[in-house]
KOLBA-904674 format. One record per residue (C-alpha): chain; x negated, y negated, z negated; residue in three letters. Coordinates in pm, 1 decimal. Layout:
// residues N
A:X:Y:Z:ALA .
...
***
This chain:
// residues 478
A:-8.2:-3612.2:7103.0:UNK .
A:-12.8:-3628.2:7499.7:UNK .
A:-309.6:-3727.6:7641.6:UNK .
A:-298.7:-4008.8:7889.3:UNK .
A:-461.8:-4079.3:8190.7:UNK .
A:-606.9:-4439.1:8291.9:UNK .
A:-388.2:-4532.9:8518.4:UNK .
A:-74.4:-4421.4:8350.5:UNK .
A:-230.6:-4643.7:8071.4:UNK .
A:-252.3:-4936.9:8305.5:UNK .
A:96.5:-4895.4:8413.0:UNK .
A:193.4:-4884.6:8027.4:UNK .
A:5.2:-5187.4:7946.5:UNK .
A:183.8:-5385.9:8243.0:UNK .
A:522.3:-5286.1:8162.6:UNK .
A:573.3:-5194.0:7803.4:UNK .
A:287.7:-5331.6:7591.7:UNK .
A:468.3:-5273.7:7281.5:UNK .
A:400.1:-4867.3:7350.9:UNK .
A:79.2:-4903.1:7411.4:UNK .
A:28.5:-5104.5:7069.4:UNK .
A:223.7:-4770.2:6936.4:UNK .
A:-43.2:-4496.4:7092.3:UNK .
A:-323.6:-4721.6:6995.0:UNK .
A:-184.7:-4717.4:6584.3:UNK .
A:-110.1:-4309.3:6619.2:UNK .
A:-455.6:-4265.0:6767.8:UNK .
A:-629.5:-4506.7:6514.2:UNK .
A:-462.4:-4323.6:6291.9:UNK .
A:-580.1:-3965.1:6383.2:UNK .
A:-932.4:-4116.1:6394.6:UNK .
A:-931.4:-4224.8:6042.8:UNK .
A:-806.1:-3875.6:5928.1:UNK .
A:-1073.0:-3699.7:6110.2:UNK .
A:-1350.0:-3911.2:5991.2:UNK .
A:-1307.1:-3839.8:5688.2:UNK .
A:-1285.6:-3449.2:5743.1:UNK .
A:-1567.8:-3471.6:5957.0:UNK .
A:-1752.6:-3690.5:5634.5:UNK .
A:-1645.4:-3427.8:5356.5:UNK .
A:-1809.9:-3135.1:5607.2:UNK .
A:-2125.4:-3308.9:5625.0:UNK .
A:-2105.5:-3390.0:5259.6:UNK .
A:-2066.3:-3018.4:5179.6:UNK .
A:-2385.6:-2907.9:5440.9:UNK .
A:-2581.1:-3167.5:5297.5:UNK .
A:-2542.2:-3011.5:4928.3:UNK .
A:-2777.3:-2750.7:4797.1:UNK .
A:-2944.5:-2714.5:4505.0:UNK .
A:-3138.6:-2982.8:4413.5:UNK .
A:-2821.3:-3227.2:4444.9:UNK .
A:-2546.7:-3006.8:4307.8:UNK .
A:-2457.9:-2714.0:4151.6:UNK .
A:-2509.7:-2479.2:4389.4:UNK .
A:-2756.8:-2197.5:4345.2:UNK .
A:-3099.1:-2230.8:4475.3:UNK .
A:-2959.1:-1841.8:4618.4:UNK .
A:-2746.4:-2067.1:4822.0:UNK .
A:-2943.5:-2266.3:5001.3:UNK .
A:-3057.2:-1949.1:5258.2:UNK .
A:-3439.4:-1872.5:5395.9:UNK .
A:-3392.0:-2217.2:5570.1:UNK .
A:-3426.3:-2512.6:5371.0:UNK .
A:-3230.9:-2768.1:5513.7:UNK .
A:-3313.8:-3167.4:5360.0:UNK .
A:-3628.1:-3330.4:5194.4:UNK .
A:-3857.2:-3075.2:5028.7:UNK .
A:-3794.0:-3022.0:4657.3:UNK .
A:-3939.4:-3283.4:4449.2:UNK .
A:-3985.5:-3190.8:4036.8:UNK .
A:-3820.5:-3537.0:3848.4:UNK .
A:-4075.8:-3441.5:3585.1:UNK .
A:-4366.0:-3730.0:3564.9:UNK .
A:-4729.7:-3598.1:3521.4:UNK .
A:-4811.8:-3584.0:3196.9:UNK .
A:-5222.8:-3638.6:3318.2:UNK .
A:-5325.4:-3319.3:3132.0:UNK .
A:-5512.9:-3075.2:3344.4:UNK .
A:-5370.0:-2740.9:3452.7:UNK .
A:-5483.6:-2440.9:3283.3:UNK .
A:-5465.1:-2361.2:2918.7:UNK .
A:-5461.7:-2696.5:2702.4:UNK .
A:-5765.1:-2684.3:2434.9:UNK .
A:-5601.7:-2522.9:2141.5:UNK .
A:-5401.3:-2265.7:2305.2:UNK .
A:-5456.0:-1911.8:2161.2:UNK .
A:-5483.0:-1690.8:2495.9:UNK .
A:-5380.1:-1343.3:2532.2:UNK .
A:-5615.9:-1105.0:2646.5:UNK .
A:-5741.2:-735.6:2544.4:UNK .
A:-5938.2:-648.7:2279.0:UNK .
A:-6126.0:-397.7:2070.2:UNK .
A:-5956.8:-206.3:1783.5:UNK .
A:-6178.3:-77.1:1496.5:UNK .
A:-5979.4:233.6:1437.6:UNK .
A:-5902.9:368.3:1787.7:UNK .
A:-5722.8:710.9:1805.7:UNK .
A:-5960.9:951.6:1976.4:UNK .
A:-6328.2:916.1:2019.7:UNK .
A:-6478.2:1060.9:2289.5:UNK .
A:-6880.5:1164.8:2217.0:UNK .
A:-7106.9:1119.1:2520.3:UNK .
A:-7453.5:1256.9:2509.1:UNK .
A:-7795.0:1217.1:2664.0:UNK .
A:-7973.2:1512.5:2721.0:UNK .
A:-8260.8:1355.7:2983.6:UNK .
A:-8451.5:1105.4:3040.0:UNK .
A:-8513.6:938.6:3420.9:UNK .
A:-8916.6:1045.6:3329.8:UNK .
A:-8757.4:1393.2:3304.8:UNK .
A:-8827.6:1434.6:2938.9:UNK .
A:-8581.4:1654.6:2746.5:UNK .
A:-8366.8:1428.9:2516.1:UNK .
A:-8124.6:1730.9:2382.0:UNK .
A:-8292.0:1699.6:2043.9:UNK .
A:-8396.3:1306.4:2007.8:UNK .
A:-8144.6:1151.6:1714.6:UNK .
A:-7973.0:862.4:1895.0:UNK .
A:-8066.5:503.2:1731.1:UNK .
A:-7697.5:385.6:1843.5:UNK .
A:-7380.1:362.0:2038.7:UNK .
A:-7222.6:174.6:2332.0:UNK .
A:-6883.3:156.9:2285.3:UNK .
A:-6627.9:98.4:2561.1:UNK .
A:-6272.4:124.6:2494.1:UNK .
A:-6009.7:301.8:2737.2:UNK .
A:-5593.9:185.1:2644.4:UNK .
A:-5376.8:439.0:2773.8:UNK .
A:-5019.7:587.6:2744.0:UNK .
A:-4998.2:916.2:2589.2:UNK .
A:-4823.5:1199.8:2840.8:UNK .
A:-4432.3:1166.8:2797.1:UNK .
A:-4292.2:1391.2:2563.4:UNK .
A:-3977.9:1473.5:2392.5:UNK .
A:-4048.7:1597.4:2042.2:UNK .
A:-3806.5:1831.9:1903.8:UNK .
A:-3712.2:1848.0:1521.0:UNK .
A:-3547.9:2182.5:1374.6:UNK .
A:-3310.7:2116.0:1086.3:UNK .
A:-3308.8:2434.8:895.2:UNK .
A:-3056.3:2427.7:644.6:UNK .
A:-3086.9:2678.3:397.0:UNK .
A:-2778.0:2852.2:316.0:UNK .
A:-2686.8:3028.4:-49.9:UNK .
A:-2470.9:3176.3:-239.2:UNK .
A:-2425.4:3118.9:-618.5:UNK .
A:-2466.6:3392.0:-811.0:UNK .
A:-2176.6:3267.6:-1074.2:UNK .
A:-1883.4:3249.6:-797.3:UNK .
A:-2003.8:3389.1:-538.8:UNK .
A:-1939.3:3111.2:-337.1:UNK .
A:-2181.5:3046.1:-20.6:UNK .
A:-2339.0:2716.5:-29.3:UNK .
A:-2501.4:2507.4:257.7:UNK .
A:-2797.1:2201.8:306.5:UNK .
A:-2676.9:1895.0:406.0:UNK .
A:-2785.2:1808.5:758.0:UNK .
A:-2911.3:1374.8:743.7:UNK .
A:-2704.2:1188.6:866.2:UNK .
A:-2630.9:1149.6:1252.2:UNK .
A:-2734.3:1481.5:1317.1:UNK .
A:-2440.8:1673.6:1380.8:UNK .
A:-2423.0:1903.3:1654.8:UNK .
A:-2666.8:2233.5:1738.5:UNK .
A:-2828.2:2064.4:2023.0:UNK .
A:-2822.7:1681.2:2063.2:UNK .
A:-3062.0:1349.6:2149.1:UNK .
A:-3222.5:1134.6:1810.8:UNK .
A:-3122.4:760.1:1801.0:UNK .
A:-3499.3:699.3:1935.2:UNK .
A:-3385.8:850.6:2290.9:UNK .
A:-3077.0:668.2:2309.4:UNK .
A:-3179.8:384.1:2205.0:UNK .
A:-3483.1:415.9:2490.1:UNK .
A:-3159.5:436.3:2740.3:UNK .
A:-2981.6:132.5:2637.7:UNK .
A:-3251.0:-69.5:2643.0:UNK .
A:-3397.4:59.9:2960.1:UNK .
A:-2951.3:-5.1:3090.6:UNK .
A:-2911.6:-347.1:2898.6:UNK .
A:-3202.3:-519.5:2844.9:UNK .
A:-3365.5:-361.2:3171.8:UNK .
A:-3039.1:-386.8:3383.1:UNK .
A:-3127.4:-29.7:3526.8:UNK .
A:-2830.3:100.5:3692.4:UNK .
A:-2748.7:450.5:3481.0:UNK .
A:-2771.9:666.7:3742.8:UNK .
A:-3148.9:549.0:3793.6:UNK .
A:-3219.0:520.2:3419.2:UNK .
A:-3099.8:893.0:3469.4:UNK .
A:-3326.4:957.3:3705.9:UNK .
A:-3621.2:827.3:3494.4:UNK .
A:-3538.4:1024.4:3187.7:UNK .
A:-3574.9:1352.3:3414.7:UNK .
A:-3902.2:1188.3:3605.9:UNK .
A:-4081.8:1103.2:3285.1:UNK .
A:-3913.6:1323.9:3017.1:UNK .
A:-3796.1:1616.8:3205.1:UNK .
A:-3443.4:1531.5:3006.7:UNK .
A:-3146.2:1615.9:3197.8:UNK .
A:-2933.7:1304.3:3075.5:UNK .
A:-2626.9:1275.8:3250.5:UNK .
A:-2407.8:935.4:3276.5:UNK .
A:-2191.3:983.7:3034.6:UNK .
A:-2502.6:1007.6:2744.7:UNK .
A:-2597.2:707.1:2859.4:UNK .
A:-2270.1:554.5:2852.3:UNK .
A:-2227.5:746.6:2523.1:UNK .
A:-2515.1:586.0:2378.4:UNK .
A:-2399.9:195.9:2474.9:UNK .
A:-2055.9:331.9:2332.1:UNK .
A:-2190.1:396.7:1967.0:UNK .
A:-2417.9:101.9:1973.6:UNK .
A:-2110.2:-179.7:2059.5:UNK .
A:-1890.2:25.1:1802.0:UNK .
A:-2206.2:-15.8:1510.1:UNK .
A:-2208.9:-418.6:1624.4:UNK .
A:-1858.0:-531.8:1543.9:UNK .
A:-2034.1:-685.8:1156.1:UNK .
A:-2302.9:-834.0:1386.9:UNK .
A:-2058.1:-1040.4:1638.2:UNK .
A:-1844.5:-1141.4:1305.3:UNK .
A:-2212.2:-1231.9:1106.0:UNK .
A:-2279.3:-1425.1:1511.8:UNK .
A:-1937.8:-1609.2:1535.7:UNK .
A:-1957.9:-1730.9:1199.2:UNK .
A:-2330.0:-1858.2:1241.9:UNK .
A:-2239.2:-2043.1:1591.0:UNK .
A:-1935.2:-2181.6:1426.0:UNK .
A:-2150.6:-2364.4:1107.8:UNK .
A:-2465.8:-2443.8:1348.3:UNK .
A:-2587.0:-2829.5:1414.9:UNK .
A:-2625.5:-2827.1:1825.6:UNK .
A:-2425.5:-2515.2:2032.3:UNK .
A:-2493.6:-2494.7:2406.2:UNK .
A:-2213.6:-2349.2:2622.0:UNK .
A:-2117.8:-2218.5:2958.7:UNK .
A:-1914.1:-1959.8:3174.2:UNK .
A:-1958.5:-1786.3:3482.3:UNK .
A:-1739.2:-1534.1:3685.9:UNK .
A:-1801.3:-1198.4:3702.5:UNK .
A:-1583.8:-939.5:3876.7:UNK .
A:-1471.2:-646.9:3651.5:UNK .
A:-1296.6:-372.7:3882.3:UNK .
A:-1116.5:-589.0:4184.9:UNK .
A:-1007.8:-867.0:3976.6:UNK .
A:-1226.1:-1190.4:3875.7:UNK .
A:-1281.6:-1263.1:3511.9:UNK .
A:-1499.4:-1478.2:3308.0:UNK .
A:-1834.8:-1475.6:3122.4:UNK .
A:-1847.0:-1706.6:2827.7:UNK .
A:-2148.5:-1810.2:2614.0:UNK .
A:-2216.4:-1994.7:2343.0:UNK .
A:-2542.4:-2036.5:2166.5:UNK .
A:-2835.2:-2204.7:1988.3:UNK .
A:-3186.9:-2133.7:1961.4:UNK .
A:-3208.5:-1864.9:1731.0:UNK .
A:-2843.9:-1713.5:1887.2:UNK .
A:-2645.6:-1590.5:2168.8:UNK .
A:-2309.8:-1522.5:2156.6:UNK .
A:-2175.4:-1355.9:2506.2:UNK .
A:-1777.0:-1273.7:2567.8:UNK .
A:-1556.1:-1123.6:2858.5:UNK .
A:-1234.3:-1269.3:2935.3:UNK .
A:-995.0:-1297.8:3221.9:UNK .
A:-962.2:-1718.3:3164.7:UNK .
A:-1244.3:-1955.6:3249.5:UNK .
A:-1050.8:-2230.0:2999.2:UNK .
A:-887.7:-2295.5:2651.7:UNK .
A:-727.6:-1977.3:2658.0:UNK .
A:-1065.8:-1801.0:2623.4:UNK .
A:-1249.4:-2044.7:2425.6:UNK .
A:-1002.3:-2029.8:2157.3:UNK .
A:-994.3:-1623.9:2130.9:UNK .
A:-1347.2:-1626.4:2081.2:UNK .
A:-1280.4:-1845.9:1760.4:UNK .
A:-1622.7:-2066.8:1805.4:UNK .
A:-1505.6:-2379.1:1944.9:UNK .
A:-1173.5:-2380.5:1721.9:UNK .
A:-1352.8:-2479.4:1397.1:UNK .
A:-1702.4:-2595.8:1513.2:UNK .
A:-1754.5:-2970.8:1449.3:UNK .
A:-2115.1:-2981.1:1532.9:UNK .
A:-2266.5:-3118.1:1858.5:UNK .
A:-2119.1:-2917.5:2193.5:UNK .
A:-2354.6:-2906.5:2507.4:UNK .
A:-2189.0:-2830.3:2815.7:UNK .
A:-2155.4:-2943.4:3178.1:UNK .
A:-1857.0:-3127.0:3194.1:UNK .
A:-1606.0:-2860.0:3209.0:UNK .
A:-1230.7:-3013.8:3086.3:UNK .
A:-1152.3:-2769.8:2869.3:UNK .
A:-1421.6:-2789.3:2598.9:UNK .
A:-1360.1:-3187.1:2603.6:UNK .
A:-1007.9:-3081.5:2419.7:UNK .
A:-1233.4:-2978.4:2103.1:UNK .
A:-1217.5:-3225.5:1874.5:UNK .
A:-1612.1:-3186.0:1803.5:UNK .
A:-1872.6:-3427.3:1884.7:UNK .
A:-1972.0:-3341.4:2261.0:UNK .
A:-2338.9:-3407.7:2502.8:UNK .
A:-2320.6:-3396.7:2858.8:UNK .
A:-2592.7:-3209.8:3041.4:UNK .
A:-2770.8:-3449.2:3214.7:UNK .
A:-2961.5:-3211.5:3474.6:UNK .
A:-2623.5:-3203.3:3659.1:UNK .
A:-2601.9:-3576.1:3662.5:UNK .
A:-2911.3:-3640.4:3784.3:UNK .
A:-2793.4:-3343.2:4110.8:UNK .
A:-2551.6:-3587.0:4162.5:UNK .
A:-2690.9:-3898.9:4111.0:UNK .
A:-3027.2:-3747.8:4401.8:UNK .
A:-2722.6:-3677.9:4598.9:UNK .
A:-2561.9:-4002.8:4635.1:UNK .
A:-2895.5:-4176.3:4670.1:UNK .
A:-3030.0:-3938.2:4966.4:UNK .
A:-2690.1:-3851.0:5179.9:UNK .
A:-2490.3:-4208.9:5090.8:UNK .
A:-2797.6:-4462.4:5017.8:UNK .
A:-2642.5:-4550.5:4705.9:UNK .
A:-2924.2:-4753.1:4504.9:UNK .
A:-2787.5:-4760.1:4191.5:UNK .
A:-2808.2:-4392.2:4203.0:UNK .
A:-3117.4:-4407.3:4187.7:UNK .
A:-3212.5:-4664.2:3977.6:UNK .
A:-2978.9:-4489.5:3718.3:UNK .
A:-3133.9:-4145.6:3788.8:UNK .
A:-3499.8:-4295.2:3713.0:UNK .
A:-3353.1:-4442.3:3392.3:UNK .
A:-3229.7:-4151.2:3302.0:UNK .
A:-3546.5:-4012.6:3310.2:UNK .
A:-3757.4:-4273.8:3132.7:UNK .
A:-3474.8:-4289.1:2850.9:UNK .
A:-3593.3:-3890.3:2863.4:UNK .
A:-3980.7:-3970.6:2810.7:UNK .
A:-3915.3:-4234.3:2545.3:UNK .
A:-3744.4:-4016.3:2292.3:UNK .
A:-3946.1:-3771.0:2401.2:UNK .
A:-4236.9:-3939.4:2279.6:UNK .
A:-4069.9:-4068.9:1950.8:UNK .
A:-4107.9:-3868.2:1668.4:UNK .
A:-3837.5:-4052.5:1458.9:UNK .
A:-3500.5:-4161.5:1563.0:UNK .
A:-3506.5:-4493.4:1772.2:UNK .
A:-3438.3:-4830.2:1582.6:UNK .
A:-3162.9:-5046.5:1778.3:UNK .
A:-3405.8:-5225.3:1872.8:UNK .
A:-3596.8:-4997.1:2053.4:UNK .
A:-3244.6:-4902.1:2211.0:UNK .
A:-3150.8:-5191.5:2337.5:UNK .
A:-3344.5:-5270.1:2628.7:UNK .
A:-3258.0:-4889.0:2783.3:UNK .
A:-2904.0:-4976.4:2700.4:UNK .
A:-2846.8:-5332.8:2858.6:UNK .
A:-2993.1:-5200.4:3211.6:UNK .
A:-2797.2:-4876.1:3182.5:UNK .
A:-2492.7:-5133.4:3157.1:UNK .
A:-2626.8:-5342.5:3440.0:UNK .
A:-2652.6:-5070.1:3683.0:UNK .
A:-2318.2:-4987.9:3621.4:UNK .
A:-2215.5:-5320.1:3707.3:UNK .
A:-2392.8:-5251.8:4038.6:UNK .
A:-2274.9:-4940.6:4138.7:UNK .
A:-1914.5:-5088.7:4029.5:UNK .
A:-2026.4:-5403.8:4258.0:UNK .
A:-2118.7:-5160.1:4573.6:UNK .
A:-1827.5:-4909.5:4522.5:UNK .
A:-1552.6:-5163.8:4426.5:UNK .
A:-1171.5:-4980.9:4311.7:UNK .
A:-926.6:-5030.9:4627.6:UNK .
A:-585.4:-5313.1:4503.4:UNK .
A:-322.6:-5100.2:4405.3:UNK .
A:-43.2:-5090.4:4723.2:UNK .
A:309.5:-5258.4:4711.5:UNK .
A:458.3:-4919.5:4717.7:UNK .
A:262.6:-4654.5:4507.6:UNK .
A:234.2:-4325.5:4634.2:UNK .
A:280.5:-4001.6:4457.6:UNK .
A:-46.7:-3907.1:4233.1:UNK .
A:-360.5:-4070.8:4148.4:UNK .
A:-499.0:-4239.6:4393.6:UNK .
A:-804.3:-4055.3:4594.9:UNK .
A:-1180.2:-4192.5:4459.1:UNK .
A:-1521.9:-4179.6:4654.0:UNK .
A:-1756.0:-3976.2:4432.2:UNK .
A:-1993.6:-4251.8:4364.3:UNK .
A:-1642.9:-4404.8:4171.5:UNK .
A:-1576.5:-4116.5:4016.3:UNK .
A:-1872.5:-4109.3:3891.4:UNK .
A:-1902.8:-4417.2:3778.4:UNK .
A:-1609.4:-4358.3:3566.4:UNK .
A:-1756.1:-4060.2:3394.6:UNK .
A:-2106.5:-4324.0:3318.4:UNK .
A:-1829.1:-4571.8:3201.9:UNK .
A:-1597.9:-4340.6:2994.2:UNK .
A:-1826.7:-4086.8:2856.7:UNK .
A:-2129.1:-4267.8:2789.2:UNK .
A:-2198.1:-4166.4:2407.4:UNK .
A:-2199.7:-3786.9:2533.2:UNK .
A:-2404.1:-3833.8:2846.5:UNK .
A:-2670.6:-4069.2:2609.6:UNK .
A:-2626.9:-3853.0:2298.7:UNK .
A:-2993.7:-3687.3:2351.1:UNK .
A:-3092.6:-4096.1:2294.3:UNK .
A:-2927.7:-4192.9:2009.1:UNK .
A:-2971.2:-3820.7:1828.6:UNK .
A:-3369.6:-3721.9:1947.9:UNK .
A:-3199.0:-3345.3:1781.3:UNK .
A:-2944.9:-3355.8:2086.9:UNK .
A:-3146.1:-3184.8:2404.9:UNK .
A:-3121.8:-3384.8:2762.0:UNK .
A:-2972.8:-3055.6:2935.4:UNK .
A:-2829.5:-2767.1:2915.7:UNK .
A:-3053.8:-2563.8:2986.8:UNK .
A:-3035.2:-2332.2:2658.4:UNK .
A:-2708.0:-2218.6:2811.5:UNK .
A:-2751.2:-2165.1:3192.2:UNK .
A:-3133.0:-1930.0:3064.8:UNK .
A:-2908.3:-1726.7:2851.7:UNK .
A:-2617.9:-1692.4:3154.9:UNK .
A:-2897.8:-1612.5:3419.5:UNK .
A:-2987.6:-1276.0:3349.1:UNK .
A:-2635.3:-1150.7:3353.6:UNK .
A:-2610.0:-1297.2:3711.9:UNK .
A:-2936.9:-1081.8:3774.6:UNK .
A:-2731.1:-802.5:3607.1:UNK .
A:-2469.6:-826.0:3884.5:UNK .
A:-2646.9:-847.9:4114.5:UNK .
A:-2796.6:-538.2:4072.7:UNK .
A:-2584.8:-332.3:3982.8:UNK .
A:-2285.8:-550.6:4129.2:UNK .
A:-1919.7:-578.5:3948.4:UNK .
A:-1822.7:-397.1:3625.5:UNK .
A:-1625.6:-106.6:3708.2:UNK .
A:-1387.5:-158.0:3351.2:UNK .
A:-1323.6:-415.2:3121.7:UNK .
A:-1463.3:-166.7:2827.4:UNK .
A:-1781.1:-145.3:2992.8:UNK .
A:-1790.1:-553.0:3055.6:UNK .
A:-1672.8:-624.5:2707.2:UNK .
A:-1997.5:-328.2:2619.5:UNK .
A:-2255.0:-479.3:2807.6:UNK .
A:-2132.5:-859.5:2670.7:UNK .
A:-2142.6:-739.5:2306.3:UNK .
A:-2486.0:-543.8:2316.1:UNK .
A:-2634.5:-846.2:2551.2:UNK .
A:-2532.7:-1026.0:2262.9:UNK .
A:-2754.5:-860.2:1997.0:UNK .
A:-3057.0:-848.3:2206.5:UNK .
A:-3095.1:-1197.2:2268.7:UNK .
A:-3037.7:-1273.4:1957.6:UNK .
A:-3297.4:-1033.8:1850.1:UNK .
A:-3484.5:-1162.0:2089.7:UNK .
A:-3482.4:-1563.1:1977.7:UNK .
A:-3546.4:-1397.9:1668.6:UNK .
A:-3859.3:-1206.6:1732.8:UNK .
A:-3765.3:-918.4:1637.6:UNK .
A:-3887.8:-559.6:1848.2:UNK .
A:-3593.5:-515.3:2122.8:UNK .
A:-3653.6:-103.7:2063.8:UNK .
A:-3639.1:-99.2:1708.5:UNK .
A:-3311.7:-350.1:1693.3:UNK .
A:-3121.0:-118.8:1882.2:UNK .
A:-3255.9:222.2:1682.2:UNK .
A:-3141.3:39.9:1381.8:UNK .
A:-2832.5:-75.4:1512.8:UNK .
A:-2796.9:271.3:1673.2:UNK .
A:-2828.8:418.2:1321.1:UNK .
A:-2544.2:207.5:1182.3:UNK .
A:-2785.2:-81.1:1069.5:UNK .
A:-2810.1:-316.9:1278.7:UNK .
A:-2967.4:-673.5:1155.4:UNK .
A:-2731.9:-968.2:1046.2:UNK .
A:-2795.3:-1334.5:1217.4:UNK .
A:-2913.9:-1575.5:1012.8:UNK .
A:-2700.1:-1925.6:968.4:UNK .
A:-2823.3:-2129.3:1314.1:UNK .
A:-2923.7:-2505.2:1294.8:UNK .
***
């Protein structure tokens, strides 16, 4: 639009009024539209972690807004160990491997001691690492030949060992878990095997290795699907991860006792239902609000750590007070099953739920819907966020409060976004998967080791085993 100078607007005003009336409505207008572009910038600098999703990598070396504040309430014990707490600590062993004499042959007087018997023995104990070693075993297979036929018979070589020269399942199992459970790049796990073992391991043994392991697993991911699919309470989630130049999806599903991880180029129903979980669970689902697992026809809990982001936003950047009166009830809903060691009476419900429903009558109150036009225009109509989410307190409440009337159902999901955090640490370390294989690898044989690891078994041993063709079988999850 042209801009105007006073006294043209004077002469505008004195002759044709009704155009000035007509530059005043444009540049209204044009103010309106860039208010709100200049509120949705300041919205989006004013988010980091602690009042949306946003990574806490996000938020840069300068922390803009209040310092962090934990929503956790003191629980008045002191810090330190609580009494009862079995510490860890080093100790003595009765059998130790090597003892190591040490003599006294004089005495400070100068007497000769060479021949006194000793009346006893301070003992101090030294842990170390023996020198790193590759043993090697020598199959010798005897070879015959029968003196009936003539015919020259051989030993059987066990199992797995197959060529004249080749690795045990111990070593290759060491560089899987040193690649997947470590996340060391190969070419630097290669570099360790020559630094410690004097092994020349090349890349493709170690890729070798993680090849024979996700091939021994397919039982195990059935024995897992199964499991997640008949468990109480599954926590989910996906991230993106990049796999060659093109971005695809990391989906998880799992429980306390399991972890379930899969690659797939959707983030929505498309995966989910290839993955055969979600299909046929009918349990509880924990998630963060994504649409897509709201089209299962299971019973659903919303994780209420990213409400309460939300909520600390609205209160803090738009002085909202309901959010925060709804964000602190959140909380002492929180401590009061949390305290409860049986499932709360309706009576003990009530109170929570009658100011839950009053605050929502507030917020509505403060944040009221805008009267639907004469002439409707194309799509839903645009919402502030505090209305939209307000709807989702409205329309989803038994999710969002599921962790109060079920004390089984957890308040987050946090389950989910521990067991998706380490392959974010994986990237970035190592950065994007260079092939699909090698993501689908990785997600599979992440897979077992969590589980293994929820179910305390040894991380080494799980993998020779699995290695070997053995690999354990999940038990059913609650």
């Amino acid at each position: 639009m042209k801009m105007f100078k006073r006294e043209e607007l004077l002469v505008i005003a004195k002759t044709n009024p009704e155009v000035l009336v007509d530059i005043i409505m444009i540049l209204q207008e044009q103010v309106q539209i860039l208010t709100k572009r200049v509120s949705k910038l300041e919205e989006q600098i004013s988010k980091n972690s602690r009042n949306s999703s946003k990574p806490p990598s996000s938020d840069g070396l300068k922390k803009s807004g209040p310092k962090p504040k934990s929503l956790r309430k003191r629980s008045g014990k002191k810090p330190g160990g609580q009494k009862g707490h079995k510490g860890h600590t080093l100790e003595k062993v009765e059998k130790p491997d090597f003892i190591i004499p040490l003599s006294v042959t004089t005495c400070s007087c100068h007497a000769d001691l060479a021949g006194v018997e000793a009346v006893g023995h301070d003992c101090r104990q030294v842990f170390e690492i023996p020198e790193p070693k590759l043993e090697v075993y020598e199959y010798q297979g005897e070879i015959k030949i029968c003196p009936d036929c003539g015919k020259i018979i051989r030993a059987e070589f066990p199992s797995g060992v197959s060529a004249p020269v080749q690795y045990g399942p111990g070593f290759r199992s060491l560089l899987v878990y040193m690649q997947t459970q470590q996340l060391i790049p190969a070419d630097r796990v290669k570099q360790m095997m020559s630094d410690l073992y004097g092994a020349p391991v090349s890349v493709a043994t170690i890729l070798n290795a993680s090849k024979r392991l996700y091939d021994n697993l397919d039982h195990f991911e059935e024995s897992l699907v199964s499991s997640l699919v008949k468990s109480n309470i599954v926590h989910v989630d996906e991230s993106g991860v990049r796999v060659g130049e093109k971005l695809h999806w990391l989906h998880s599903a799992s429980t306390e006792l399991l972890t379930f991880y899969g690659i797939h180029k959707k983030r929505g129903t498309e995966a989910m239902d290839y993955f055969n979980i979600l299909p046929d669970f009918v349990g509880r689902l924990i998630h963060d609000f994504w649409k897509p697992y709201l089209k299962y026809k299971c019973k659903h809990g919303l994780c209420n750590a990213h409400l309460l982001r939300e909520l600390t936003f609205l209160f803090e950047q738009q002085n909202q007070a309901w959010a925060e009166k709804m964000l602190l009830l959140l909380l002492d809903m929180n401590d009061f099953v949390s305290t409860s060691e049986n499932q709360l009476t309706n009576k003990q419900k009530k109170p929570f739920l009658k100011k839950y429903h009053e605050i929502l009558e507030g917020g509505w109150e403060d944040n009221p819907l805008p009267e639907q036009p004469l002439k409707r225009k194309r799509g839903r109509p645009a919402k502030t966020k505090s209305q939209n989410l307000l709807n989702r307190l409205d329309d989803f409440e038994s999710s969002i409060l599921a962790f109060f009337h079920d004390n089984n159902v957890p308040f987050t999901n946090n389950l989910a976004e521990q067991d998706i955090r380490m392959i974010k640490v994986r990237l970035k370390i190592s950065g994007c998967f260079r092939t699909i294989h090698g993501a689908e690898h990785f997600a599979r044989i992440r897979s077992y080791l969590s589980t293994a690891r929820k179910q305390n078994l040894n991380i080494l041993d799980s993998i020779t085993s699995a290695i070997k063709g053995n690999p354990f079988i999940p038990p059913v999850s609650s």
